[in-house]
C-alpha positions, 0 to 999 in steps of 0.5 A: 562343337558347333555354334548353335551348340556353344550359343545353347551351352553358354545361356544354360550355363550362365542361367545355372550359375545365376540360380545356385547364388539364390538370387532369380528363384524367390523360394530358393532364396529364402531357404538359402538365407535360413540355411546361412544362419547356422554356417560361417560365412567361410563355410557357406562360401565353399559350400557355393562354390562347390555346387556351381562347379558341379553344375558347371561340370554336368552342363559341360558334358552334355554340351560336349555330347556330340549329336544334331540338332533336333528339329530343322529341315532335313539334310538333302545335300551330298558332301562336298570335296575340300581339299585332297593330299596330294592335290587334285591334278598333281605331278610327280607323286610318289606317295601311294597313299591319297587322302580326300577330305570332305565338308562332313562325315562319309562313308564309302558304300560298295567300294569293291564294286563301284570304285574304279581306278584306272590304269586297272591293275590286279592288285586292287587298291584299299578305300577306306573311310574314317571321318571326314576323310577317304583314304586310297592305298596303292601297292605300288605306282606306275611311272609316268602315268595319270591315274583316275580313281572314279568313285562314282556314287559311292561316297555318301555323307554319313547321317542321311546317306546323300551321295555325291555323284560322279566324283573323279579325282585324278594324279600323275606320277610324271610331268604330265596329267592327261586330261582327255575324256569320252563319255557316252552310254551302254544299253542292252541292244535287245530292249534297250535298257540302261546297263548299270554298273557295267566296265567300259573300257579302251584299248590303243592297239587297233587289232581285234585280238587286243580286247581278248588278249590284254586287259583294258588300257582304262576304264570306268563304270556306268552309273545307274542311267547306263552312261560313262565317263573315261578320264585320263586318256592321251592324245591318240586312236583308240576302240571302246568296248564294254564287257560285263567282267564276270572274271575281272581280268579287264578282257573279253575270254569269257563267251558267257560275258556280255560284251558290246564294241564300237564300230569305229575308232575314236580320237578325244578332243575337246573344245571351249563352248559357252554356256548358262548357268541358273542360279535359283533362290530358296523358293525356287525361282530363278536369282540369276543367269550368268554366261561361262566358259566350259571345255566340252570333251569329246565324242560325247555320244558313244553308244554301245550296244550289249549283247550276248553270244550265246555260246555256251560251252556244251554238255550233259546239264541233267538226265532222268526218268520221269515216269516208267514210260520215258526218259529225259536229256536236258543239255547245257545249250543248243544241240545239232545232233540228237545223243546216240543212245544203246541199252546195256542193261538189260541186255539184248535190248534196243532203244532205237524204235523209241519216239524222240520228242525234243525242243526245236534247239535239240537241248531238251529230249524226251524219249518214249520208251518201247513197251518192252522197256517200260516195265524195267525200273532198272536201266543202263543207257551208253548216250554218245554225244557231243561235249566241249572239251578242255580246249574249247572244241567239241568233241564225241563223248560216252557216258553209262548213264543209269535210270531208275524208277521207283515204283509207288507203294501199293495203297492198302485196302480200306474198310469202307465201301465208298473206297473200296470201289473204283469210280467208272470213270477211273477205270476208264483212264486207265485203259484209254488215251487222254486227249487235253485241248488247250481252250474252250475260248477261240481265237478267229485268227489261230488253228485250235491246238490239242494234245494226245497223252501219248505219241500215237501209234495210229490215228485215223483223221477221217473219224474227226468232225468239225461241226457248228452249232446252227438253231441248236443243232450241231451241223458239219461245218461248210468248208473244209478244215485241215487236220495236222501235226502241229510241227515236227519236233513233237509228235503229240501236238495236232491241230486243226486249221479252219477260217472260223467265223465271229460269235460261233459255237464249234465242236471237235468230235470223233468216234471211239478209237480215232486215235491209238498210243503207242502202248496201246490205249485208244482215245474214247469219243472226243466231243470238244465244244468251243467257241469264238469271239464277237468281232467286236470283241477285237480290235487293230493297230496299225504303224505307218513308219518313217525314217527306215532304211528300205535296203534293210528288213526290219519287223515290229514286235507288240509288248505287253506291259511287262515288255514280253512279246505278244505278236510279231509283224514284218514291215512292208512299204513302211507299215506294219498292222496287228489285226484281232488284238484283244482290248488293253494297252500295248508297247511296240519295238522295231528291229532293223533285221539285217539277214531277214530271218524274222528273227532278232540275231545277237552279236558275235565279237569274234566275227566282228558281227554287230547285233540287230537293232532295237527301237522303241516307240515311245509312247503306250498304245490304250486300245479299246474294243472295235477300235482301228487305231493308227499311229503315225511312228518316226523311228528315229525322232526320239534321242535313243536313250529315252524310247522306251517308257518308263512304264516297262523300263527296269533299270531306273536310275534311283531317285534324287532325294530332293526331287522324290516329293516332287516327282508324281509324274504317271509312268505310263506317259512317255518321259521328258525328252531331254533338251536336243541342244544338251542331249547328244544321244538326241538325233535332233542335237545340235551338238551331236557328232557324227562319229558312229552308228546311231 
């Protein structure tokens, strides 16, 4: 019990005692002393006693009732680390039982997960919490060797669930603890954001095979900023490797795991700075400074940089048909060779004059039936196609696959008038080809993109007229405009090229049958009207670009508050400009494009191939109509972990309770840089090392 409970318990009791003798309550007293009149003097002091005990007793169990306080300020403060069994940093240990004790009661939220032991091992060691205390069994120990148990954020106090980050505790079963460390970051290399909860991991043997191979030699977990700490490393070279260990075999055998490794070797090392530690009083103002010695462990600034290979094992992921006139493949992952497709049923029949429309992967197909073929609701397909087999290659593979279309049922006639009959324009749909544009509002700087219902069978583009609306008369456009297929993997999209003029009124007309579909329906008079925008209306943002490599090409990509991609510029002699942007706010990304595919390429670990890089300009970009804004960007002046805004940054670090009410800061702003001479990811640190690719 704590004192303020035994203070309280004490005064009540004592109060209580006082009361049952009649002595302080004046009306209680009289009562008494009438009531002593009919009692013997033995009997009346029995009686006394007897209710003090009592009262005594019920006093003394609400005082044993075990609870906080009411009233008071929150608690805020995490637990705090006493004692442990055995030590801290002990020798020797035999015992595979740990036992840590804490100043409170704790809990161990998300121990499966966020728990880390290492050396790592397949039989995954028991944490439990009772009390104060958290208990760690092993099944067994290794000899000879320092082990780390990294709880990161898990353990939190019981009451106002306030974690105590990054606790570590550490023991040897030999005469030596190693007590080397490393610590760096995770990032995803496309965008930049911190990989939370992510296994970072060494290996001693040098060879590339070894990250496949065998498991990790130790590890540790990133916290909710992306960074990590390894512990217990001995004296040596080692490589480090990050891997989103979907399987939890501590190695990278998975294609579809994300994966991330440091170019070159690392030797840890330490060594002895001074520093200085504030000392703040209760109204947050500073009480006192003092100066001390610290062991500083390094490198301290290792990036990794995640990626994916996007190899993906390859097969038949769905098929259908979606209507009676076509039928769908949908593939696992990229194709390089469209199926081989044969009718079985019904027999006699040919597939090999249907119109494909695919996707530019060749994962997603469409094929466009013959017209002989659309009135069977029934048919049987033998597709022949590449699938990954059970060693991991690709082989030919043929599979019957079935179709079936069920037809919708006949809607009976009704009674009244108004449904018996057919409107005009109904009847129409029904024997002529649709045609859909994709906007009535068009961009100056685009082509104007339409589509047919249907892949075409004919189409004549000199029925097509692309007039202007001049004193409200439709007048044949002065230059002339190119009509095209959009691109070669969809048969149905056209467009029309043109250098539209600002604040004009446009239309796309074409007489009767410019077009027929390949089951045999013509379009029907075409009369799309649209129009542009005021130049005004747009406005645009230019890069001038410092601190790029001239050797390697690189593009910028404009974002969206939602970090999606709105237009995409190469750089050249170090700027970049986005012209006819619409009026809002924008984010901006570099990407150093070592091939200069005007692509960004993700990794490959088996070829040793690193991504392309990713950079953020770290501020937002307000722009506002008839606005040509230009801003000056020094890729390379903002330490890498803090380019990107917080306003579309997704993997926050949860907020530190005592600093919530505090914090209103406006996301849209950049973040506070953290001190150069602290942060070793900042380029200006006086403290980074050069040990790798920035």
């Amino acid at each position: 019990m704590n004192s303020f409970k035994k203070n309280a318990c004490r005064t009540e009791a004592a109060g209580s005692r006082i009361n049952t003798r009649g002595v302080e309550n004046h009306e209680s007293g009289e009562n008494m002393i009438k009531f002593k009149r009919y009692l013997s003097p033995d009997t009346y002091g029995i009686i006394c006693r007897t209710l003090s005990l009592a009262a005594i007793v019920v006093l003394a169990a609400a005082c044993a009732n075990i609870g906080n306080p009411s009233g008071g300020a929150r608690d805020e403060d995490p637990p705090l680390f006493v004692t442990a069994n055995p030590p801290q940093g002990a020798l020797n240990v035999d015992k595979t039982k740990v036992t840590l004790t804490f100043n409170e009661l704790v809990n161990v939220k998300d121990a499966f997960t966020k728990v880390v032991v290492s050396p790592p091992s397949r039989q995954v060691p028991r944490v439990a919490s009772v009390g104060k205390r958290v208990t760690v069994t092993f099944d067994s120990l290794m000899p000879n060797t320092t082990y780390t148990i990294d709880f990161a954020d898990a353990i939190e106090d019981n009451n106002e669930a306030n974690k105590l980050q990054g606790f570590a505790y550490t023991f040897s079963t030999g005469e030596t603890l190693d007590s080397l460390r490393i610590s760096g970051m995770v990032l995803d290399s496309r965008n930049l954001e911190p990989r939370q909860g992510i296994l970072v991991g060494v290996h001693s043997n040098l060879n590339d095979s070894a990250f496949i191979k065998t498991p990790l030699l130790r590890v540790a977990k990133t916290d909710d900023k992306g960074q990590f700490t390894i512990r217990g490393l001995k004296e040596g070279t080692y490589r480090v490797f990050a891997l989103d260990d979907k399987d939890n075999d501590y190695k990278y055998g998975n294609p579809e795991e994300d994966v991330a490794f440091y170019e070159v070797t690392v030797t840890p090392g330490s060594e002895t700075v001074e520093t200085t530690d504030t000392i703040f009083n209760a109204l947050g103002e500073v009480d006192t400074v003092t100066n001390r010695m610290r062991t500083r462990f390094l490198p301290n600034d290792i990036l990794l940089r995640t990626f994916n290979s996007q190899i993906r094992p390859q097969y038949l992921a769905k098929y259908e048909r979606i209507d009676t006139t076509k039928v769908f493949f949908k593939f696992n992952t990229r194709a390089d060779n469209l199926p081989e497709l044969k009718v079985v049923n019904p027999a006699g029949e040919s597939i090999e004059d249907a119109v494909i429309e695919r996707s530019a992967r060749n994962d997603s197909i469409i094929y466009w039936l013959p017209e002989r073929l659309v009135h069977a609701d029934s048919l049987r397909i033998a597709a022949t196609y590449l699938r990954t087999d059970s060693t991991g290659n690709l082989s030919e593979t043929t599979d019957s696959l079935r179709f079936y279309y069920n037809r919708p049922k006949p809607k009976k006639a009704k009674k009244s008038d108004k449904q018996k009959k057919i409107s005009v324009e109904d009847s129409i749909r029904n024997i002529t080809l649709d045609v859909s544009f994709k906007t009535t509002q068009q961009e100056v700087y685009l082509p104007l993109e339409f589509e047919f219902a249907t892949p075409l069978a004919k189409l004549d583009t000199s029925a097509f007229r692309l007039e202007e609306m001049v004193d409200t008369l439709w007048k044949p456009v002065k230059s002339p405009f190119t009509f095209m297929q959009r691109d070669s993997v969809s048969p149905r999209h056209f467009k029309v090229e043109y250098p539209w003029a600002y604040e004009t009124k446009y239309r796309l007309a074409a007489d009767t049958m410019a077009a027929i579909g390949i089951y045999g329906k013509p379009t029907r008079p075409i009369s799309q009207e649209f129009s542009t925008k005021k130049e005004e209306d747009y406005c645009s943002l230019t890069f001038h670009l410092s601190g790029l490599d001239p050797a390697i090409p690189s593009f910028v990509e404009l974002l969206s508050g939602s970090d999606a991609i709105v237009r995409t510029e190469p750089v050249a002699n170090n700027s970049v400009t986005f012209k006819y942007l619409s009026p809002g706010k924008y984010y901006a990304r570099l990407i150093e494009d070592f091939n200069g595919n005007g692509e960004y390429d993700t990794g490959n670990y088996d070829l040793q191939l690193q991504p392309d890089l990713s950079y953020y300009y770290p501020k937002v970009i307000n722009i506002k109509k008839n606005w040509d804004k230009e801003e000056q960007w020094d890729v390379f002046a903002v330490a890498i972990d803090q380019m990107k805004p917080n306003a579309i940054k997704k993997n926050k670090p949860a907020q530190d309770k005592r600093n919530r009410e505090q914090t209103n800061e406006n996301e849209e702003e950049e973040e506070e840089i953290f001190d150069p001479t602290a942060n070793p990811f900042d380029p200006n640190s006086k403290n980074r090392r050069k040990t790798g690719a920035y």
